[in-house]
LUMVEXLUM-413251 format. One line per 3 residues: number of its first residue (from 1); their letters; for each residue x, y, z of C-alpha. Coordinates in Angstrom, 2 decimals, padded with zeros to 5 digits. Layout:
! residues N
NUM) a) X/Y/Z; ...
! end
This chain:
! residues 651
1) xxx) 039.51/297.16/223.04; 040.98/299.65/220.45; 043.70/301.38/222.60
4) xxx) 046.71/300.68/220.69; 047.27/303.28/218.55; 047.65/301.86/215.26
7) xxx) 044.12/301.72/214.08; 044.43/298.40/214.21; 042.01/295.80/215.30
10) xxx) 042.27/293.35/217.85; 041.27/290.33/217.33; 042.08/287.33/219.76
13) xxx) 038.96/284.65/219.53; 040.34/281.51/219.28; 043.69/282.15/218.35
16) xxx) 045.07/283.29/221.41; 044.29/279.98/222.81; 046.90/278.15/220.20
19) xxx) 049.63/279.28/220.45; 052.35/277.18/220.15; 055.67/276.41/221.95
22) xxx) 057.51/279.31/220.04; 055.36/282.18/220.78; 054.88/280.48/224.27
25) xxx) 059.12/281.08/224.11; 058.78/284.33/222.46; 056.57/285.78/225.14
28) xxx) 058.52/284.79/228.09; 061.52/286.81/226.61; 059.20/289.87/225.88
31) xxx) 057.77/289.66/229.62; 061.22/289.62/230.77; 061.88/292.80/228.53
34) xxx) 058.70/294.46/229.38; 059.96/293.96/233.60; 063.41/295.51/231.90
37) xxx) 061.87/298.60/230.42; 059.58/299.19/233.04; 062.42/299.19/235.91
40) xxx) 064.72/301.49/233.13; 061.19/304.04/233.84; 060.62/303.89/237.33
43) xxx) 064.41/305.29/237.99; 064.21/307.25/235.02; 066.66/305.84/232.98
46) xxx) 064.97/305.55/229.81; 065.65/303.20/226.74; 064.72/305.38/224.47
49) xxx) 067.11/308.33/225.50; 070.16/306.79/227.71; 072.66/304.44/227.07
52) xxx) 070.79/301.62/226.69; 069.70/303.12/222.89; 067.05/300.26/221.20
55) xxx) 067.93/302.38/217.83; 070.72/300.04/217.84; 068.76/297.16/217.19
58) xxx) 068.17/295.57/213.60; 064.99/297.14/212.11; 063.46/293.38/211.82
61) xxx) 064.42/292.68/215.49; 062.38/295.96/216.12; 059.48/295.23/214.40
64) xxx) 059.01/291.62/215.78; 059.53/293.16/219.02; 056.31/295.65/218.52
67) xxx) 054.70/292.48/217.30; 055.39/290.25/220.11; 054.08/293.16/222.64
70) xxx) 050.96/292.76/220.63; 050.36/289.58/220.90; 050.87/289.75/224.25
73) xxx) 048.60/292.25/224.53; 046.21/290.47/223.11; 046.28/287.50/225.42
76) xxx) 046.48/289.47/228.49; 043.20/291.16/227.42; 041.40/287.54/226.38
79) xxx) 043.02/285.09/228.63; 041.89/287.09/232.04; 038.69/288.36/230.88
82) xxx) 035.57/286.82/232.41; 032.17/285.88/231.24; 029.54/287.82/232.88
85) xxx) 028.62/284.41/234.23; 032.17/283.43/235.77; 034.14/285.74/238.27
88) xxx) 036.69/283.25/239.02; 039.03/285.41/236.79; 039.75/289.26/237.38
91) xxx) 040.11/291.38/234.47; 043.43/293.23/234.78; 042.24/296.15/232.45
94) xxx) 044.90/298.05/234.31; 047.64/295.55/233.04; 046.62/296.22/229.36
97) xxx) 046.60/300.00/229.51; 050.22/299.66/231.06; 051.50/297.54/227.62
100) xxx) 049.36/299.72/225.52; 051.35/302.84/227.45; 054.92/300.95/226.61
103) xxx) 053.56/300.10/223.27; 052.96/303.69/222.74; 056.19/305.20/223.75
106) xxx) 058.17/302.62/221.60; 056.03/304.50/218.75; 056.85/307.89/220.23
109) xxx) 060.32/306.78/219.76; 059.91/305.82/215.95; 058.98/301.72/216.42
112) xxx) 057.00/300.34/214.70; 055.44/296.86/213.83; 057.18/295.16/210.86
115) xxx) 054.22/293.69/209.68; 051.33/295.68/210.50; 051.25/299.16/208.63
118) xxx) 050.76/302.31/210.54; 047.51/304.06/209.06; 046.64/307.08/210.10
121) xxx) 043.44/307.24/212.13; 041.58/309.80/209.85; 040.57/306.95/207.02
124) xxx) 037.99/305.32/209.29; 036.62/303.47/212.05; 037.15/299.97/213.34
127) xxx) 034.41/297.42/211.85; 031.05/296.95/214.00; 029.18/294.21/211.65
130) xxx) 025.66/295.61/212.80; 026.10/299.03/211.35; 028.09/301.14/208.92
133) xxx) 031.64/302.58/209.20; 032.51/306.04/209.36; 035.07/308.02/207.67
136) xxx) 036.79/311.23/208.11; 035.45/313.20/204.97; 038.13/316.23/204.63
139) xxx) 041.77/316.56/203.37; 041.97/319.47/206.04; 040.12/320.19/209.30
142) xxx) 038.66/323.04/207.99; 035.80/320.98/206.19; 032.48/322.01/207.55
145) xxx) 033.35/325.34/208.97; 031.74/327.14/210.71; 029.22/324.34/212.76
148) xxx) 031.53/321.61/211.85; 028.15/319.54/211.80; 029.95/317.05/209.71
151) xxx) 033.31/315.32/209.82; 033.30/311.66/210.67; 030.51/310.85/208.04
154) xxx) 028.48/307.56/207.85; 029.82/305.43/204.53; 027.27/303.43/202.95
157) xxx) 027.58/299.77/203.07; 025.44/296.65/202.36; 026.92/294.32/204.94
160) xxx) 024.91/296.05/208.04; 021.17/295.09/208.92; 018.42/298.04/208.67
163) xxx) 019.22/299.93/211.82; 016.07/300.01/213.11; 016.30/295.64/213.45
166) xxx) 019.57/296.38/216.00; 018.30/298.94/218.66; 015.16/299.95/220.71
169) xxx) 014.89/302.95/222.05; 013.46/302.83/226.13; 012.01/305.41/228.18
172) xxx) 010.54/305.66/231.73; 008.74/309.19/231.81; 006.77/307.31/234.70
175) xxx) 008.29/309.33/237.36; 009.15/312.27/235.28; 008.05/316.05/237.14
178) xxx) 004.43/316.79/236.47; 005.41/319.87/234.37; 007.10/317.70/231.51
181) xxx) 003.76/315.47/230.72; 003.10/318.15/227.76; 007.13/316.67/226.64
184) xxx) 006.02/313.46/226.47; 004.55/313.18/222.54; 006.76/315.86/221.49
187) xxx) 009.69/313.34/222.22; 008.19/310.44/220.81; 007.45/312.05/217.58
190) xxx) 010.87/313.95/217.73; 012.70/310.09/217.74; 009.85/309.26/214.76
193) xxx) 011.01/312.13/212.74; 014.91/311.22/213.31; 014.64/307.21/212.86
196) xxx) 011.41/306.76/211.38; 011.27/302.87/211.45; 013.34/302.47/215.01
199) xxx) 011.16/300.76/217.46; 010.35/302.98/220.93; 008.80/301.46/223.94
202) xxx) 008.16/304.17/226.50; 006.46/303.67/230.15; 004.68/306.35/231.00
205) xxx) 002.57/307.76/233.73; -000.80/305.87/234.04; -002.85/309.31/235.35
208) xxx) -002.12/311.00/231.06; -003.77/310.12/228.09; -001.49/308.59/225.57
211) xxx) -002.62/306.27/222.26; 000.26/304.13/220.47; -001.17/304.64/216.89
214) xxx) -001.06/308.54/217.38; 003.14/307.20/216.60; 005.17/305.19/214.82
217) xxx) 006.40/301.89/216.18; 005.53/302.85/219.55; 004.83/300.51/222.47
220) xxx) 003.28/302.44/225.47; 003.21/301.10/228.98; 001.15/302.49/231.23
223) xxx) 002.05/302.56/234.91; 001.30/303.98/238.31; 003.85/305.86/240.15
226) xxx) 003.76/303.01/242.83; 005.98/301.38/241.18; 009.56/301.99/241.57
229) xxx) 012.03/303.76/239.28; 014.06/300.93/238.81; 010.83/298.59/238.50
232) xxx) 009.66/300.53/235.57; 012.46/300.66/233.90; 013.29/296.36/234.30
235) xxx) 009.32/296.34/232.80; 010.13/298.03/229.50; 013.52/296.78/228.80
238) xxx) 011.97/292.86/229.55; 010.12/293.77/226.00; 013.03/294.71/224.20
241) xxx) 014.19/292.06/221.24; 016.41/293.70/219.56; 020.83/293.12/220.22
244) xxx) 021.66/296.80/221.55; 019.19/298.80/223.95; 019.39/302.45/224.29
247) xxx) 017.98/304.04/227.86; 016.74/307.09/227.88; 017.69/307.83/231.33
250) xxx) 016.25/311.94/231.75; 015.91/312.26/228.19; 013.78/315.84/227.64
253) xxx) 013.78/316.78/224.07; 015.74/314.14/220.98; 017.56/315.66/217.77
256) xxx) 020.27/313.74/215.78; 022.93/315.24/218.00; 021.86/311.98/219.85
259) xxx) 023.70/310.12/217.36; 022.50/306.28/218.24; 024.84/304.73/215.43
262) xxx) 027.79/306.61/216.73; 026.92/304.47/220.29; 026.05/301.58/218.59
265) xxx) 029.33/301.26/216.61; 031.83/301.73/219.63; 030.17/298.78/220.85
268) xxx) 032.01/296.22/219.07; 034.89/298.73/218.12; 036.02/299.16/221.74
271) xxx) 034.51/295.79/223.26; 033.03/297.72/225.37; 029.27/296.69/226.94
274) xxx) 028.27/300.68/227.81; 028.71/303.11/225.28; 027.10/306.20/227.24
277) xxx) 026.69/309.77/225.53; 027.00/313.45/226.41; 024.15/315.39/227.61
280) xxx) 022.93/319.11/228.40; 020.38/320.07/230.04; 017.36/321.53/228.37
283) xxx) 016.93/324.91/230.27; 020.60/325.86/231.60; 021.88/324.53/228.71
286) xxx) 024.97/323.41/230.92; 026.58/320.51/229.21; 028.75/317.47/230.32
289) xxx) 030.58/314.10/229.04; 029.24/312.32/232.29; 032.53/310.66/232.64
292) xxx) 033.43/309.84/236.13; 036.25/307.30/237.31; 035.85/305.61/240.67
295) xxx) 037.54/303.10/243.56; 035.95/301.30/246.21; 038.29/299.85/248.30
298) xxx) 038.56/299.25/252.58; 035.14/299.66/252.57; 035.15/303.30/251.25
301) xxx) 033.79/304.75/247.36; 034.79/307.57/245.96; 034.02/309.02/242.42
304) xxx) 036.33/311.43/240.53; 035.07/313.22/237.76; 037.73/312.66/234.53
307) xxx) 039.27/309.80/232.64; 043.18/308.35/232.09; 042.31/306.56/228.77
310) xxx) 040.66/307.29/225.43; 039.99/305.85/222.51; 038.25/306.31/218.73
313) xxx) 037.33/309.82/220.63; 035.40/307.95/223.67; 036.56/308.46/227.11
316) xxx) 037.15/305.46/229.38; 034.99/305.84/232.06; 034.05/303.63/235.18
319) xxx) 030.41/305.64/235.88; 028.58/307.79/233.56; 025.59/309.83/234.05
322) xxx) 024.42/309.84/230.79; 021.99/307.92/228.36; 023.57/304.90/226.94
325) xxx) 023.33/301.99/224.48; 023.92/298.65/226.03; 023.51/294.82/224.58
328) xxx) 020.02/293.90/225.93; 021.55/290.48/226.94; 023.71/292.48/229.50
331) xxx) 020.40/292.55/231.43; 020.26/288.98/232.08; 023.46/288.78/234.05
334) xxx) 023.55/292.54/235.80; 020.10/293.40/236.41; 018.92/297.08/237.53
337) xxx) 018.10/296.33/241.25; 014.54/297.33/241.38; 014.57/297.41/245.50
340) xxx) 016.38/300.48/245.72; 016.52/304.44/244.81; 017.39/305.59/241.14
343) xxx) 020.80/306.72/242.39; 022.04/303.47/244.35; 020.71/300.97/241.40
346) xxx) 022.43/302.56/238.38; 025.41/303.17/240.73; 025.60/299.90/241.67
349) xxx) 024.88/298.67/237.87; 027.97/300.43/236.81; 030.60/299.09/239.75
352) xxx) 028.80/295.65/238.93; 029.89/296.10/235.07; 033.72/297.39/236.45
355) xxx) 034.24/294.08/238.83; 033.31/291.78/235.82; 036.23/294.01/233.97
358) xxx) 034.10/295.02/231.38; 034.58/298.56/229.74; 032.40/301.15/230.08
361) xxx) 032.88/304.72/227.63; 031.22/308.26/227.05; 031.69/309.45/223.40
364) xxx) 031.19/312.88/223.91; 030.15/313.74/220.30; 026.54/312.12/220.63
367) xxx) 025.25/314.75/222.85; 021.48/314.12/224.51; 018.92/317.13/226.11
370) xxx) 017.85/316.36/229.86; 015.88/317.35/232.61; 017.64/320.31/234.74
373) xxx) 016.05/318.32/237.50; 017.75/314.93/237.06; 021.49/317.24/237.53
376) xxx) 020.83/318.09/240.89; 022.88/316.99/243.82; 022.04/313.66/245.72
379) xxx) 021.40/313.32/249.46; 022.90/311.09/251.36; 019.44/309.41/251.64
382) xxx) 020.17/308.77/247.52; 023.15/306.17/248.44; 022.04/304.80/251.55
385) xxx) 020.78/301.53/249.41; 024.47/300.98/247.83; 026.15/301.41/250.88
388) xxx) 024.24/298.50/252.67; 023.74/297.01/249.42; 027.87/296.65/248.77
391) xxx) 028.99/297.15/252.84; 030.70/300.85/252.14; 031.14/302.96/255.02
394) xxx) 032.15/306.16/252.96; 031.18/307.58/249.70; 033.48/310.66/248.56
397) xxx) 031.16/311.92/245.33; 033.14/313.86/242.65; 031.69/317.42/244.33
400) xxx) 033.91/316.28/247.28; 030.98/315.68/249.25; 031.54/313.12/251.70
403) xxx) 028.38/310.75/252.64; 029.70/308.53/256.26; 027.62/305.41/257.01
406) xxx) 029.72/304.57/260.22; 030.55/306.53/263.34; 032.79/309.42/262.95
409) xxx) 036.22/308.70/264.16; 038.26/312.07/265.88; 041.24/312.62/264.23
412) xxx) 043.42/315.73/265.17; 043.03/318.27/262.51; 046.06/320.71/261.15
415) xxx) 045.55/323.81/259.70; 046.56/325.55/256.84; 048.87/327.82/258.07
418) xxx) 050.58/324.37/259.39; 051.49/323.49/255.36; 052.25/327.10/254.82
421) xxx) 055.51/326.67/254.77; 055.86/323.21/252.63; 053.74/324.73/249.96
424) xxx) 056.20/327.71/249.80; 059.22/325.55/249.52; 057.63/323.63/247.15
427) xxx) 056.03/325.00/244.42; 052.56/323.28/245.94; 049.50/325.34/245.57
430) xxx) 046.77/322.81/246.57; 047.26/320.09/249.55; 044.86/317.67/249.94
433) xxx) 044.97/315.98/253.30; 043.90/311.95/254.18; 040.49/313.73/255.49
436) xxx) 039.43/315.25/252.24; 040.37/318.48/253.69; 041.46/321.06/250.82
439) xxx) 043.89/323.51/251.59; 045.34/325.91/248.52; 047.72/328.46/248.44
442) xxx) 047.92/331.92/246.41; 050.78/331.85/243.38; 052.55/334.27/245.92
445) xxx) 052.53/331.71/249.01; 053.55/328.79/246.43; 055.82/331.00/244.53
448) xxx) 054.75/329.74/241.15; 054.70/332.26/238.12; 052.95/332.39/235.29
451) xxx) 055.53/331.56/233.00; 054.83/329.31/229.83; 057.58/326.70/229.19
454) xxx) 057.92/324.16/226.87; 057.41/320.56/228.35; 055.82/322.15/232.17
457) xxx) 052.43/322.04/233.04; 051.15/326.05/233.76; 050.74/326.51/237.21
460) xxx) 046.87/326.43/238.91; 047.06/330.41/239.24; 048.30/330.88/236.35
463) xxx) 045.18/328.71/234.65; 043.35/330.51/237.05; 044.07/333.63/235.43
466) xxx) 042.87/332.94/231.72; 039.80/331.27/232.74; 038.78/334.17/234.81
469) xxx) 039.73/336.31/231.87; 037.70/334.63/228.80; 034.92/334.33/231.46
472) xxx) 034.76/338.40/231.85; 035.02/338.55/228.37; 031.90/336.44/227.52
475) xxx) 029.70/337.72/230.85; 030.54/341.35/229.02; 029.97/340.49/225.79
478) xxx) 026.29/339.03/227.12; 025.72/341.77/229.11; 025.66/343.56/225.55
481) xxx) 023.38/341.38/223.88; 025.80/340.59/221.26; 027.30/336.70/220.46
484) xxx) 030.32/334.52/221.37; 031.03/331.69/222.51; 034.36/329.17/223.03
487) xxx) 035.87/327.37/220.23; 039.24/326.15/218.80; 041.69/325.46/221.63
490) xxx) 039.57/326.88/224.06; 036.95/325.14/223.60; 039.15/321.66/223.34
493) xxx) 040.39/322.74/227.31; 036.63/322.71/228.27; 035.96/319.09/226.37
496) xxx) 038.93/317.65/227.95; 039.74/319.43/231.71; 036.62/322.07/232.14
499) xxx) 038.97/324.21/232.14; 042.01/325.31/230.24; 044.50/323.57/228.72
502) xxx) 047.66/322.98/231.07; 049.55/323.91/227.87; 047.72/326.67/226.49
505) xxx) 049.30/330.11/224.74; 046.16/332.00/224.30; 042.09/332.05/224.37
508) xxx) 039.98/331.83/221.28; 036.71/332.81/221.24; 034.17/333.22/218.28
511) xxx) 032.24/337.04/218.11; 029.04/337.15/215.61; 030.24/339.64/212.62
514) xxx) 027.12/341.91/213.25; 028.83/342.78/216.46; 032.07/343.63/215.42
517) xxx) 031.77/347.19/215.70; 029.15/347.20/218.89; 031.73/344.90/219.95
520) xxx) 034.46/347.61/220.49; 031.81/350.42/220.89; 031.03/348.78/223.99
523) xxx) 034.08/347.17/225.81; 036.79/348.64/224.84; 036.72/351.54/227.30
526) xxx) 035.72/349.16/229.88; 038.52/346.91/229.45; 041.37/349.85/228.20
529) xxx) 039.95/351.27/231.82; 040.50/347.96/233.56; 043.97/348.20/232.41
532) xxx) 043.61/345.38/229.54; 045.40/346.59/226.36; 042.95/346.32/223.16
535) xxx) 043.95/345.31/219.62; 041.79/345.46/216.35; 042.26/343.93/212.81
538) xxx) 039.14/344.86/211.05; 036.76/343.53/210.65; 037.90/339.79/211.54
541) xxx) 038.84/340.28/214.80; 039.86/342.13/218.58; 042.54/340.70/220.94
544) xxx) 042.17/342.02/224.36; 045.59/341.58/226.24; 045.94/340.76/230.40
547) xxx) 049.24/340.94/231.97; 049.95/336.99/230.97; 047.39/336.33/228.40
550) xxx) 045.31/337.03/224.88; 041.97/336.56/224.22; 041.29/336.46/220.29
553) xxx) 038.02/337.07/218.90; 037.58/336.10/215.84; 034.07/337.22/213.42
556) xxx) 031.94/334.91/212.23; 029.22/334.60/209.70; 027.36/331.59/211.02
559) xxx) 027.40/330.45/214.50; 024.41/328.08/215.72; 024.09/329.99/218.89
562) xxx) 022.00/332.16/216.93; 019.96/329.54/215.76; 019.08/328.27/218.73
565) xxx) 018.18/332.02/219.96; 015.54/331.95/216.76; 014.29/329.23/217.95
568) xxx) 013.83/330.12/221.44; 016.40/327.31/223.12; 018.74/328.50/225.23
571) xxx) 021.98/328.36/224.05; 024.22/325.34/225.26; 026.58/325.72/227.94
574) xxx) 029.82/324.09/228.79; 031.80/324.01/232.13; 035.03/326.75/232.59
577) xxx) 036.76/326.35/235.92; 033.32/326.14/237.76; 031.07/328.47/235.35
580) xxx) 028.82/327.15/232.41; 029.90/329.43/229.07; 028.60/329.89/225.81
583) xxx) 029.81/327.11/223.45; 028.07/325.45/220.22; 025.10/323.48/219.88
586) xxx) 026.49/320.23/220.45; 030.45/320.81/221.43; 031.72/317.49/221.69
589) xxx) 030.37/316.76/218.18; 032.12/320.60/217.18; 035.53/319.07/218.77
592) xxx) 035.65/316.55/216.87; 034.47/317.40/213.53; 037.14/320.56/214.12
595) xxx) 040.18/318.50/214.96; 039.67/314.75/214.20; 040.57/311.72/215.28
598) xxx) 041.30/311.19/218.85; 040.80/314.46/220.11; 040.99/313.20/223.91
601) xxx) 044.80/311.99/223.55; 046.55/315.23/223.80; 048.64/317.46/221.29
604) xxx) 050.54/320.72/221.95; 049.67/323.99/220.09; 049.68/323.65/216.57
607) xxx) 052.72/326.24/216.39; 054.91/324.51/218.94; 054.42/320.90/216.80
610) xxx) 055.92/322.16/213.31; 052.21/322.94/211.91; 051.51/325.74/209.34
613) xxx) 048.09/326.57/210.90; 045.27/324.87/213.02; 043.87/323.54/209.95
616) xxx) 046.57/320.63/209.80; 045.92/317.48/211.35; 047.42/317.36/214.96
619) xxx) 047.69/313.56/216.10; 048.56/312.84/219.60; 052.59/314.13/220.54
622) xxx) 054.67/312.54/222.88; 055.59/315.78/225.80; 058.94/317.52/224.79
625) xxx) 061.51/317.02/227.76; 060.98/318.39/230.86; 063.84/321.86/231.68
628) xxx) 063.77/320.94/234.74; 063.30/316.94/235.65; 061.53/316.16/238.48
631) xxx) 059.73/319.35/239.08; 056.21/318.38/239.68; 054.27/319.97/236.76
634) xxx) 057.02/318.16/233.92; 054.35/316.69/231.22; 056.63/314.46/229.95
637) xxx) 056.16/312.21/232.92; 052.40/311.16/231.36; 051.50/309.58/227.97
640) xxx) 049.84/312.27/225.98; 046.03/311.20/227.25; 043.63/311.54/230.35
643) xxx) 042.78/314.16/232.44; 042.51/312.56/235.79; 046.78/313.34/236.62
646) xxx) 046.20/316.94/236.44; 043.24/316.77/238.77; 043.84/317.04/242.99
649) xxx) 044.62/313.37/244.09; 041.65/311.09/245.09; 041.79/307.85/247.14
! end
């Protein structure tokens, strides 16, 4: 796994298992100083900023100590993990994370490892044998403005096999809607056309016409609708031969915002066994990194859209809903139980994969088109098979919808107005009680302002307020039949929270230059009339101004929203506090073409981190200091990554 921040790699194999009496020695100490450290955090009495000051310490006695942490690192992570065949050891991914977290805030505090080299991240990936690095191509992040198409580029190497001898591609359009059929060639030839050698077996429905040699290195199955989803889909991946598989779950329409060797490498590169990517759907256009975290314990699942971890720009994630690359010999040790619905099998695939401990991602910049079908909600009739499959009583699904399998139990409920008075005295604007039950509370009733301090989360209403704001803007500006969309930092809040950053200063959106001056024309006396002051720097750009906020919009040339609209494709959509908006093409690839290397680890505005402009690389920031310790919403109680502590609680 790649989640030390050093671009280092990790490599334990063998070596872990001889160690010798000295580093045995050497790690007991560092255990006992990792137990030290840990109790200095939980009463807040940090190392790094009390008394107890490790800048004291000989630089050598420093960097050993980074390097012992590592090695113990690395034999936590290979001495507990399991083969898929043996479960008599649990994983403790949880343990790892936790060093990896100390490991980073010794770096936050200027410690580093006296014999391994800090690199920045920006010169290239890890090593995957079975395909080609990549390599951040610009000095600045500016480099492919406007689409930002290009970033992390491929480099050519001779060491990696022909990609199409490493991955099939697999598709079950068996039990695909009647009205796709027509879709069927169309994406066939579409993956020819992209990887013209990579092999494709599709299965597809045995009442249309399809012949193999009408394609490229195509394998058709053809198979009744009797069969089951899951059947179908163990039929075509029992042909594969190749190392890595990719499955097309819902796949609609293939470009090379798909991006197979971007899955393929984080394979290897974060020893992971899933490497999932992000999808929209073909119609709605509403897109989605699929990343959900989840906990099944005293009989009860629930799923939590989000993720506390990321690495080489992937997202640690526990479920995704997305296509994904696997190895094909995964399926010989967690098969896809063909007995059951869709829903329960791939559900129960993925909490399979998390008990073995092995790690499961969604790299957001490979983005895939799907059905607007296969994003419906579930029934309850959808789990029913993994509940009596894996003896849960409960599934709470990321919606909040709660799906019982036992007899209710009475419980005697409390009202809001009973938490009234807690949330007032509190600061508390949403209380989430041990029944699910949601209760929030208006800024007034929790008393929180918007006020934008250094080092405090911004307050739900105050969130509340800027989403609300950039999402009038871009309903009006569509109303008009003119262009914008999200980008910059605003579009960064959407990849990382849907939503808005808890840190953000402003909005940034992106207007078409031809509708600069309709732009105004049009809006400005409806906003001006709204009360919203107006500001105009022509002809690059209007900020419109709320009582707390700014929404820039800046003119551009280019933006591929308009080449999508030539083409007749709906423009893509990404989630803003509960409403799809106009975004790029493909805007996890955008996010991190714009601003680099791990773009999910979190960095404060560019002007609050000593950066001339937004061009200059950011790298993740430790949180200043809280003003006021122990409030809730202090950021510097978090390492600078996840999303999942700023969401409501979940079980």
């Amino acid at each position: 796994m790649a989640l030390i921040h050093w671009n280092r790699k990790i490599v334990c194999c063998g070596k872990c298992q001889q160690a010798n009496k000295k580093w045995v020695q050497i790690l007991a100490v560092l255990l006992c100083f990792v137990a030290i450290v840990g109790a200095f955090w939980f009463f807040n009495i940090s190392p790094l900023h009390s008394k107890v000051n490790l800048d004291n310490l000989d630089e050598s006695l420093k960097g050993q100590l980074i390097e012992g942490l590592l090695k113990l690192s690395d034999i936590v992570a290979e001495r507990s993990k399991p083969s898929l065949g043996d479960t008599s050891k649990v994983y403790d991914i949880e343990s790892y994370i936790e060093i990896n977290k100390l490991l980073l805030k010794l770096r936050h505090a200027g410690i580093e490892p006296s014999s391994v080299q800090s690199k920045p991240v920006y010169e290239g990936s890890f090593i995957n044998p079975d395909i080609c690095p990549e390599k951040y191509a610009y000095n600045k992040l500016n480099g492919d403005y406007p689409y930002f198409y290009k970033g992390f580029n491929i480099v050519n190497c001779t060491e990696a096999p022909p990609f199409h001898t490493v991955l099939t591609v697999v598709y079950n359009f068996v039990h695909y809607n009647e009205k796709y059929y027509k879709n069927i060639p169309q994406i066939l030839h579409e993956v020819n056309k992209v990887y013209p050698k990579l092999n494709i077996i599709a299965a597809v429905p045995s009442k249309i016409s399809l012949n193999s040699r009408d394609f490229r290195d195509v394998q058709l199955v053809s198979l009744s609708t009797g069969n089951s989803e899951m059947a179908v889909w163990n039929k075509v991946i029992s042909r594969v031969q190749t190392k890595y598989v990719y499955i097309g779950r819902n796949v609609i329409h293939f470009t090379w915002f798909d991006r197979l060797e971007r899955l393929v490498r984080e394979i290897n590169n974060l020893n992971a066994v899933v490497v999932a990517a992000a999808f929209r759907t073909l119609h709605s256009g509403h897109w989605s990194n699929g990343c959900e975290q989840s906990v099944f314990r005293n009989y009860t699942l629930a799923y939590q859209y989000g993720y506390s971890v990321s690495a080489q720009e992937c997202l640690l994630c526990h479920h995704v809903h997305g296509p994904f690359v696997t190895k094909t010999q995964l399926f010989k040790h967690i098969s896809l139980d063909s007995s059951i619905s869709s829903t329960s099998a791939f559900a129960a695939f993925f909490l399979d994969i998390k008990k073995y401990g092995k790690i499961i991602v969604s790299c957001p910049d490979a983005m895939a088109f799907v059905t607007d079908e296969s994003q419906q909600a579930t029934s309850r009739t959808d789990w029913k098979d993994l509940a009596y499959r894996n003896q849960i009583e409960k599934i709470m699904l990321n919606s909040g919808e709660l799906f019982e399998f036992t007899c209710d139990e009475s419980q005697q409920a409390t009202s809001r107005t009973d938490w009234k008075d807690l949330a007032y005295r509190n600061q508390i604007e949403k209380i989430m009680l041990n029944s699910g039950e949601l209760f929030e509370f208006t800024c007034d009733e929790a008393k929180t302002h918007c006020q934008k301090v250094a080092g405090l989360a911004l307050s739900h209403c105050c969130l509340k307020e800027l989403a609300d704001f950039v999402k009038l803007v871009l309903l009006k500006c569509e109303e008009g039949g003119m262009l914008c969309e999200i980008q910059e930092g605003t579009l960064i809040g959407t990849l990382k929270f849907n939503g808005v950053l808890p840190w953000e200063l402003d909005a940034d959106l992106a207007l078409h230059q031809n509708n600069y001056t309709a732009f105004a024309e049009k809006l400005k006396p409806y906003f001006t009339g709204m009360g919203y002051k107006w500001s105009s720097e022509e002809p690059r750009m209007h900020q419109i101004f709320s009582k707390n906020w700014k929404v820039e919009l800046f003119t551009q040339k280019r933006m591929d929203t308009q080449l999508l609209k030539n083409q007749g494709i709906s423009g893509t959509r990404i989630n803003l506090d509960g409403e799809f908006v106009p975004t790029s093409e493909s805007p996890g690839l955008m996010g991190r073409n714009r601003y680099g290397a791990e773009i999910y680890q979190h960095a404060l505005h560019w002007s609050q981190t000593g950066k001339t402009s937004s061009w200059d690389f950011y790298g993740a920031k430790k949180f200043p200091p809280c003003k006021t310790p122990g409030h809730s919403a202090c950021l510097d109680q978090y390492i600078p990554d996840g999303n999942i502590m700023f969401k409501v609680p979940r079980p």
